[in-house]
N, C-alpha and C positions, 0 to 999 in steps of 0.2 A: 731719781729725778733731782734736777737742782732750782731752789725758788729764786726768784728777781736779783739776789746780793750774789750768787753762785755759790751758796750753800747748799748744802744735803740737806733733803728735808726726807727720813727714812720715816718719817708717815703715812707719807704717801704710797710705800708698799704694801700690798696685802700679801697674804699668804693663799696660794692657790689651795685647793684641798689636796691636788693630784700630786705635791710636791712635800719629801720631807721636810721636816720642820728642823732638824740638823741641818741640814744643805741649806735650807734658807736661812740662819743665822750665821754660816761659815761664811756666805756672799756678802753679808754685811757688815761682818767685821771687814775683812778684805776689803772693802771699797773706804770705809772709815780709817784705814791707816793707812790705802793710799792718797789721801785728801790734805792739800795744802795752804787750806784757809787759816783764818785766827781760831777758827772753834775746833782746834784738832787737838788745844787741851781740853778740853771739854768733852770729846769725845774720848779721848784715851780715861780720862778719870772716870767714866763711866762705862769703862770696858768692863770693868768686873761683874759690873750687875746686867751687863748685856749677854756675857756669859751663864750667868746663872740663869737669867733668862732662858736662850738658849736649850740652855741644861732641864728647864722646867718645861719648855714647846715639845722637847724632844721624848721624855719620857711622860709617861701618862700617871694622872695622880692614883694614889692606891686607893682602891676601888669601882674606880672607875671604869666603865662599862666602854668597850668599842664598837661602833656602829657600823653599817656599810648601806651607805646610801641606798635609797628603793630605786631601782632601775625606772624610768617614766619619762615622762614629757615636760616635767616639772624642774625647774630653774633653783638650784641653794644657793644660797650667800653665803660666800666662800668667810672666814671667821677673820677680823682681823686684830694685827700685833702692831702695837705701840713699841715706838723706839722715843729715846730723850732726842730733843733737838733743842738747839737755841732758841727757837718760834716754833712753840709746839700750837698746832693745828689740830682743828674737829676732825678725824679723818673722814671721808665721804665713800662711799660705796660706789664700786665701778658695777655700769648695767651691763649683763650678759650679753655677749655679741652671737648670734646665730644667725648660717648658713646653707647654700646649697651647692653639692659638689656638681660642676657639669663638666667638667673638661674627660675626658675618654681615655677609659684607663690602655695602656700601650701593652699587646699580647706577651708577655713572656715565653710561652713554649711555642715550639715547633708541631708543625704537622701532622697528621697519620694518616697513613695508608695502608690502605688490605687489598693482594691481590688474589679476586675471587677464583675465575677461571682463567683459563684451564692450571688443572690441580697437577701436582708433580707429578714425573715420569709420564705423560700422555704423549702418544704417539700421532705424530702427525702427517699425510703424505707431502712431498714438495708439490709446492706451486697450490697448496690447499690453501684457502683462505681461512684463518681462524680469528674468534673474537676474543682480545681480551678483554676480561670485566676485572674494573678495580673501583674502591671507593673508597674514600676520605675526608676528613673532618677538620675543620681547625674554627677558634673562637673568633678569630677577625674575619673570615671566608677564605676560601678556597680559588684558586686564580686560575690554573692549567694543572694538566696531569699529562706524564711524559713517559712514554714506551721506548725501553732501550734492549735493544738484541747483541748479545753478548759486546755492552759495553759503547757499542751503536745506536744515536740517536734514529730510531725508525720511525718516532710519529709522537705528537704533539696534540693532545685534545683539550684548547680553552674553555674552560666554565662559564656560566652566562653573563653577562655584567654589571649583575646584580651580587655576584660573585655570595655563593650559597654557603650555607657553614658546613653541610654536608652534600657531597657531586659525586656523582657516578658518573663511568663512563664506560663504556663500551667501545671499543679501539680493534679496528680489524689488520691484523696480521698475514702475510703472505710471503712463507719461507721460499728461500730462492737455492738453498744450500743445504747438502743431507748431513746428517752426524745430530748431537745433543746442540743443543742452543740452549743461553741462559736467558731468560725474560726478567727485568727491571722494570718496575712502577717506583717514579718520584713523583710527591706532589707539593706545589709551590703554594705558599698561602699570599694575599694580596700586598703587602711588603718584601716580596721575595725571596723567605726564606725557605729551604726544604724539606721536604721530608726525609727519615731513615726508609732505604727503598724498601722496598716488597718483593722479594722474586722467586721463580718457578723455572725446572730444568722441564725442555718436550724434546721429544728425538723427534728430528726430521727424516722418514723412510722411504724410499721408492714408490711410486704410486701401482700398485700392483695387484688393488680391489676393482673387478669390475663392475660398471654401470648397471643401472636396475632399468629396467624398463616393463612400462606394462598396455596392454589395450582396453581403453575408459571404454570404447563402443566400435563395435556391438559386443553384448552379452550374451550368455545363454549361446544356442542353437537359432541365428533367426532366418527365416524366410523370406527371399529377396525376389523380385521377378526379375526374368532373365530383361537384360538391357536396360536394366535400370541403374542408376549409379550409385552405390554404396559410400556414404562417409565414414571413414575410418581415422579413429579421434586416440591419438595413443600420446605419453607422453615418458618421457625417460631425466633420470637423476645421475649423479657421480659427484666422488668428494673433488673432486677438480673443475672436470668440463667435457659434457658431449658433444662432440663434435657434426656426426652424421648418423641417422635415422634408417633403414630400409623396408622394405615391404615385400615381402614372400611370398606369393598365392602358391602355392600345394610345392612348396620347396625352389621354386624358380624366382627368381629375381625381379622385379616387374617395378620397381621406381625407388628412388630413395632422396631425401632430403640433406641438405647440407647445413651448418649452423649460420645464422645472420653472421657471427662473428668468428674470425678466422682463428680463433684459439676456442671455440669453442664460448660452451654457456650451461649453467645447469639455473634450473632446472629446461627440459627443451622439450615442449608441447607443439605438437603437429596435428593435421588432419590432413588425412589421403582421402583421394577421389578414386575409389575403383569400380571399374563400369563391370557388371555382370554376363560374362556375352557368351560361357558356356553352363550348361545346365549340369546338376549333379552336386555333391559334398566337398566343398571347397574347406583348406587349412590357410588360415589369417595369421601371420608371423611375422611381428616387427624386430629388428636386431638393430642396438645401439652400439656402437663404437663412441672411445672417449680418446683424449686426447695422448694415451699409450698406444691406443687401434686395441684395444683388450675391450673384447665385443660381448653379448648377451644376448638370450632370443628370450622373449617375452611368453608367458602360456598361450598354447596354440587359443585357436576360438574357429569355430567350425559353422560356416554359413552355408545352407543349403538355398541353393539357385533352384528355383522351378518356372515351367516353361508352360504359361494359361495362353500366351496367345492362339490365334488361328491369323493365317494370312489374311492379307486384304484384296482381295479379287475383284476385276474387270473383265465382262468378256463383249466383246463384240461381232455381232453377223453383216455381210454384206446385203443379204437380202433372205427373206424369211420362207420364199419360195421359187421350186427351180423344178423345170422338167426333168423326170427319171436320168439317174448316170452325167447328170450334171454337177460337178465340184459348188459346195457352198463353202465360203471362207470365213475361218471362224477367228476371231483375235483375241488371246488369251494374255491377260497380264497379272502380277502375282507380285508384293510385296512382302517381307517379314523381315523384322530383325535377326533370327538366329538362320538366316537362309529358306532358299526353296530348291526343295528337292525334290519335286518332278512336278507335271501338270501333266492330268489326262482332263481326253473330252469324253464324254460320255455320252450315247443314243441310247434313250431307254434302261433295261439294266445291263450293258454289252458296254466294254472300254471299246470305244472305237479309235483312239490314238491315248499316246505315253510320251512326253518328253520329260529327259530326266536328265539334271544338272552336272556336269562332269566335278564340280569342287561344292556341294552344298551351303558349306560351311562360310564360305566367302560370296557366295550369290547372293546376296539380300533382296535385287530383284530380279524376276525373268519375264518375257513375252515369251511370247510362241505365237506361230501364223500356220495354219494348217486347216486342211482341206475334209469336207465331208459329203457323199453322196449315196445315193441309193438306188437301185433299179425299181426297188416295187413300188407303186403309187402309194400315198398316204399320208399319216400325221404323225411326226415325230416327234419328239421331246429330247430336248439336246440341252446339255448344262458342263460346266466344268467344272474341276477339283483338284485345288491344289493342296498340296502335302507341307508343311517346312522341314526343316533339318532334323527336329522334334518328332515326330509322326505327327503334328495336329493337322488339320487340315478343313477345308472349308469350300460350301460347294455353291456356286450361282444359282438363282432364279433358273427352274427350267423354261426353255426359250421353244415352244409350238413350229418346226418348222415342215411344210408342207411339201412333198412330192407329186408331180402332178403327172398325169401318163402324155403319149407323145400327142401335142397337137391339141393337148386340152388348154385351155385356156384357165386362166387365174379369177374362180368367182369372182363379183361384185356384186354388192347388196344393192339388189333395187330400192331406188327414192321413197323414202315413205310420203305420203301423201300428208299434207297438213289437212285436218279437218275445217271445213270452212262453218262458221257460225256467225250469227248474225247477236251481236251484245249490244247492250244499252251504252251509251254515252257514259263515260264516266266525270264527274264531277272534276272542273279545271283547278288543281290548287294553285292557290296565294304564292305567289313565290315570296321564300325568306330571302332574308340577306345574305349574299355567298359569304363566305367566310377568305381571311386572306389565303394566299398561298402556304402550303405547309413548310414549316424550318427546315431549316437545313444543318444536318449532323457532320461534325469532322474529327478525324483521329491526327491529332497535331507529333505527336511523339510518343514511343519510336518510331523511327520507317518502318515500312514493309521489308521482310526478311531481314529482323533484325537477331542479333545473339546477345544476351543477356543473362545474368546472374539473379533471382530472386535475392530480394522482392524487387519488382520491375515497377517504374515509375511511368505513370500512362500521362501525357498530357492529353485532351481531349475541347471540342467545344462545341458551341449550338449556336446558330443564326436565327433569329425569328422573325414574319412581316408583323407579328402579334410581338404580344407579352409572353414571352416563356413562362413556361412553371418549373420544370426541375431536366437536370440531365441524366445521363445512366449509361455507366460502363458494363458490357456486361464480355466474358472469358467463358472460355473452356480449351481441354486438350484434346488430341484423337479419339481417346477410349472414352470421352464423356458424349454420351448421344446428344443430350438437350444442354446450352448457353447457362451458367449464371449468373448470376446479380453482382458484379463486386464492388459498385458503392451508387450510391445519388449523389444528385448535387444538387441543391434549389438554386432556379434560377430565378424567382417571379420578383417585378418590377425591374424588368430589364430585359432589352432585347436582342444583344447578344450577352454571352457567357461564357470561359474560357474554366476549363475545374483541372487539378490535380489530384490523382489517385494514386496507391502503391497496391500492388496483387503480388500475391506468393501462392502460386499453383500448387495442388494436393503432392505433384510429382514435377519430376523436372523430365523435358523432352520438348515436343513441335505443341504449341500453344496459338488461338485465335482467339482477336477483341475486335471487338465492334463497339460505336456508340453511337445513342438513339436521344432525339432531343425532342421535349414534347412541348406543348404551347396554349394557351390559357384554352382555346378549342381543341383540346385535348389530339390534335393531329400530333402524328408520331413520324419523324423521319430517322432512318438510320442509312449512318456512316456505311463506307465499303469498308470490307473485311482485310484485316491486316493478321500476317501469318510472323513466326520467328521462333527462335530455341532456346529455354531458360535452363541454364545448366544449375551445375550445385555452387555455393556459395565458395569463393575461394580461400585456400589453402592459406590460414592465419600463419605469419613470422614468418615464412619462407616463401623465396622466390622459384618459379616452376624450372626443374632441372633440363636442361638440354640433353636429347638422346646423343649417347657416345656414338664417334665415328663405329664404320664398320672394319673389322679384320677377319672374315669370313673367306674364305681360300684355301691356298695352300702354298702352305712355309715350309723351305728346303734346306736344312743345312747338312754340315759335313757330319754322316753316322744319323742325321737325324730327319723324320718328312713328319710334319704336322699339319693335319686336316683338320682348320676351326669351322666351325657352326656358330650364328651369331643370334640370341634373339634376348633385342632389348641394350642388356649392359650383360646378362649372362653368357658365358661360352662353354659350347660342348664339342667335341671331335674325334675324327682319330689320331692315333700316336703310331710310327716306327723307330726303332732303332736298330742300327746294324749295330753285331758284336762277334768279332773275327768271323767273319761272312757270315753270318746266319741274323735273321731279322728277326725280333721281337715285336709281335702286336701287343699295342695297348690302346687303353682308351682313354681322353679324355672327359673324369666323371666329374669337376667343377672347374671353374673358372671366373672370373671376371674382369669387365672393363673400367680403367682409372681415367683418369681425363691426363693422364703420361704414361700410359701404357698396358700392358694385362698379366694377369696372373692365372695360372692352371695348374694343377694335378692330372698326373699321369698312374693309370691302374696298368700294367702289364699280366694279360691270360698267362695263366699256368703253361709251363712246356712238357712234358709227358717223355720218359726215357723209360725203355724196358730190357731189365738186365735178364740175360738168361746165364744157366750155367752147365757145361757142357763135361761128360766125362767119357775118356779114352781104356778098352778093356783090348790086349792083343791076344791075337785067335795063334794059337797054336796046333800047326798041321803033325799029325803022327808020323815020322821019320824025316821030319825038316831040321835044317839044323838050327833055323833066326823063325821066331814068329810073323805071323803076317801082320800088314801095320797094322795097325787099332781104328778101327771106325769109331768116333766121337759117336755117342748119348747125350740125349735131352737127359739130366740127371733130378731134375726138379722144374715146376711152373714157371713160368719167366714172371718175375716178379717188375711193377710199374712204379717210377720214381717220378714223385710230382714235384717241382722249381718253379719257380717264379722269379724273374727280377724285381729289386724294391721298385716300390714306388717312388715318383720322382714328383719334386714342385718346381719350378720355374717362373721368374719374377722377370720381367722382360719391360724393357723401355722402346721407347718407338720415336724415330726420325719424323720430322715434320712433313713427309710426304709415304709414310704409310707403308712405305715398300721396303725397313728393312727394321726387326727386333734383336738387341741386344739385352740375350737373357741371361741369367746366372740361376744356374740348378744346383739342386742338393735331392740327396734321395734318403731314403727310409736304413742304409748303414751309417749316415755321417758324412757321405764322399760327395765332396763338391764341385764346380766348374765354369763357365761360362763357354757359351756359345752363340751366333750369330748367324739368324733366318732370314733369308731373302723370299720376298713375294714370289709364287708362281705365276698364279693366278688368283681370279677372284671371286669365285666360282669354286667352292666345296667341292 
């Protein structure tokens, strides 16, 4: 420092503690012999003893003990050294300056990242979606983390923007390419520097694992009644994507689902609606196909259909009596779901007539009109009975009818005579006040004959000349004898009312509501009766499939005649082929319809060849001079050669008007071909 005249005043130095005491005197010499004042003799003549000075700061006197400060919170006064000066001054004591650091220390290192999964060498199919997990750390946070597939940015996942000191991430992958691939994870910290990558080798393989599929419901063995409809709740997986669902009842084809999305979807949960409409031990088989067509049948499940109904019967007479060998006309009518298969009438214990259904199985309902008489006068009993498909059956009220002989006339009950009596006057009542007209009940929604899915949403309401007090929906199905309750509604302090209700019937089928409105004088009016069909709830994620055209006929081409049978989307038929004149039967044992054309297998019957083998002995006559010829022998059994030609598939495409398949075959050696069928007919 220099004071007012621009002298050094080296008093006003102190000696830090933190600083040698050499180093501080070698700074003071130096500055005093660069100094160009008048007191620069002054100072050099007292160079010596500044030295020695010096000499005495720097080394410590003999005995002298050395200290080291106590670490704490506590402030020393740093010691201080007199120098000569021209104006030597008191020196003064400089106050300790203390601070606080706030400015933000700048990160030094870089990043890190670890990548979790997937671990080396995993194997993955193409078009598989896979995740990778990676995570990483850094002291300022963390900014994005970046997926690169051999050396290709693939995808980019930012951190939140609070930017975390530690981020995971989960990054989904989708190879498009077979062979090894290299996986890279770099992670950026929020200055954007990088990380040293992380990476993992996976082999990309052919997708060539099939789909799992399985059936959620029904379990077990269950018992269904016939015409009832069955939900069938199955659902199917694959490392890719399912594409389409089907539904097997005892090996036949009978509906299949396709995926919402054209490349398919896993996981793909469905429910089938199959109606029950024959009796007996049914097999439940759903097969998934994925987007290679590499298919899987799910464990069967065995539902057994039984058959508790009895028809529902009508019979009616023209008149209940008739003179002897006179025709009475009886009218018979017969409903059932699994068919009816015959209606007799019956006199007494004697069938007096039999009609019986030419196809049961498709008859659901029959009349019959048929005649019944008698010569002998009397009292009959006449009832009917019908049968369904099933054997149940179910027999009418007997109906009394009369034969009368010729000329007789049809009793009548003489008038009974009222007794005449003579009573006392009965006492006049009081008349009360009549009460209003009773409400009036209405079924607002749905219509009459309506079709609906459970739960069915009933709008309903009540009119009243009074105060109402509550409304009331009340349901039931065929097979329920007596209406019940399915909700209230209060209506009181109010004279009309409008309610909404929802009903889910025990069963799904033909369903009747009514509703009945009642009124502070407890009069009751009900609604007419409304009729409709509540099916099953519809099929979740999939829209309902369109039945495939038909190819049911006969397909002719050159060496070849094909007889398809069509039922549903399955086909079955017969097969011919010529082969150097001679024709081969076969049969078609599967098949199916595409929505571009069909596919079948062909079985060819065994051919039967029988070898015999024949031997020649020549007869030698006594005094000839050549033997006679030799008559052939059966020498052994004729032994039977059984062939068959292979089996053959054919994949076949079809014109947009049905009349000609362009198919290409292969059969069960390798040998392949194409060929092209023209429609015969249409008609198997």
């Amino acid at each position: 420092m220099k004071d007012e005249g621009g002298s050094r005043t080296l008093s006003s130095f102190r000696l830090h503690p933190f600083f040698d005491p050499v180093l501080f005197c070698a700074i003071m010499l130096a500055d005093m012999v660069s100094s160009k004042n008048l007191i620069q003799f002054i100072a050099a003549a007292a160079l010596l003893l500044l030295l020695a000075s010096c000499t005495q700061a720097a080394a410590p006197a003999p005995g002298a003990e050395t200290t080291t400060p106590a670490a704490g919170p506590a402030t020393q006064t740093p010691p201080l050294v007199a120098f000569p000066t021209a104006a030597p001054s008191t020196p003064t004591p400089q106050a300790p300056v203390t601070g606080t650091l706030t400015a933000p220390r700048a990160s030094l290192s870089i990043p890190l990242v670890q990548l979790v999964s997937p671990v080396s060498d995993t194997q993955v199919s193409i078009s598989q979606t896979t995740y990778v997990v990676a995570y990483a750390a850094d002291d300022s946070g963390i900014a994005r983390i970046e997926l690169y597939d051999d050396n290709a940015l693939a995808r980019a996942e930012p951190a939140p923007p609070s930017a975390p000191l530690v981020f995971s991430a989960i990054i989904p992958w989708t190879p498009a390419n077979l062979g090894n691939h290299t996986l890279r994870v770099v992670a950026y910290d929020v200055s954007g520097k990088a990380s040293a990558p992380a990476e993992t080798t996976v082999s990309v393989v052919p997708d060539t694992r099939r789909p799992a599929v399985v059936i959620l419901y029904p379990l077990g063995t269950p018992q269904v009644e016939l015409g009832s409809v069955l939900p069938i709740q199955a659902a199917a997986i694959d490392e890719v994507a399912v594409t389409q669902l089907d539904l097997l009842i005892d090996n036949q084809l009978v509906t299949y689902a396709a995926a919402p999305k054209a490349a398919g979807q896993s996981p793909f949960p469905i429910v089938f609606a199959w109606q029950a409409l024959t009796p007996g031990t049914h097999t439940l088989v759903v097969r998934a196909h994925d987007n290679q067509d590499a298919t899987t049948d799910s464990s069967p499940v065995k539902v057994q259909v039984v058959d508790t109904h009895t028809p529902v019967l009508s019979v009616a007479f023209d008149r209940t009596s008739a003179p002897a060998n006179e025709p009475i006309t009886v009218t018979v009518s017969a409903l059932d779901v699994s068919g009816i298969q015959r209606i007799e009438l019956w006199a007494g214990k004697e069938i007096a007539s039999v009609t019986t259904s030419a196809n049961p199985a498709r008859q659901t309902s029959m009349t019959v009109q048929t005649t019944w008489q008698n010569a002998t006068a009397g009292d009959y009993q006449l009832f009917a009975r019908a049968y369904n498909a099933n054997g149940n059956f179910k027999e009418s009220p007997p109906q009394t009818i009369t034969i009368l002989n010729p000329g007789q006339l049809l009793p009548t009950a003489a008038p009974t005579a009222a007794p005449t009596r003579t009573r006392a006057p009965r006492p006049t009542a009081t008349p009360l006040l009549q009460p209003p007209a009773p409400p009036i009940a209405q079924m607002l929604a749905p219509n009459d004959q309506f079709n609906a899915s459970a739960p069915l949403r009933v709008t309903f309401g009540g009119k009243g000349n009074a105060e109402l007090d509550h409304l009331e929906l009340w349901g039931y199905t065929q097979d329920q004898p007596m209406p019940q309750l399915v909700c209230t509604v209060d209506a009181r302090a109010t004279t009309e009312k409008n309610a909404l209700c929802d009903w889910t019937p025990a069963t799904a089928g033909v369903v009747y509501l009514f509703a009945q409105a009642i009124d502070s004088y407890h009069q009751v009016s009900r609604s007419a009766t409304i009729s409709g069909y509540i099916g099953v709830p519809a099929v979740p994620l999939v829209t309902a499939t369109p039945m495939p055209v038909s190819f049911a006929g006969r397909w002719t081409a050159p060496a070849f005649t094909a007889t398809l049978r069509q039922s549903g989307s399955a086909l079955r038929g017969d097969f011919k082929m010529t082969v150097n004149g001679s024709d081969l039967v076969g049969r078609i044992t599967s098949g199916t319809v595409r929505s571009d054309g069909i596919a079948f297998h062909v079985e060819f019957a065994p051919a039967v060849t029988l070898t015999a083998t024949f031997t020649s002995t020549p007869t030698v006559t006594p005094g000839a001079k050549t033997p006679t010829a030799a008559t052939p022998t059966l020498a052994a059994t004729p032994t039977a050669t059984v062939s068959a030609a292979p089996a053959m598939d054919f994949d076949c495409s079809v014109d947009t008007a049905i009349t000609a398949l362009s198919c290409n075959w292969k059969d069960a050696r390798g040998r392949s071909g194409s060929v092209v069928f023209q429609r015969e007919s249409n008609t198997p």
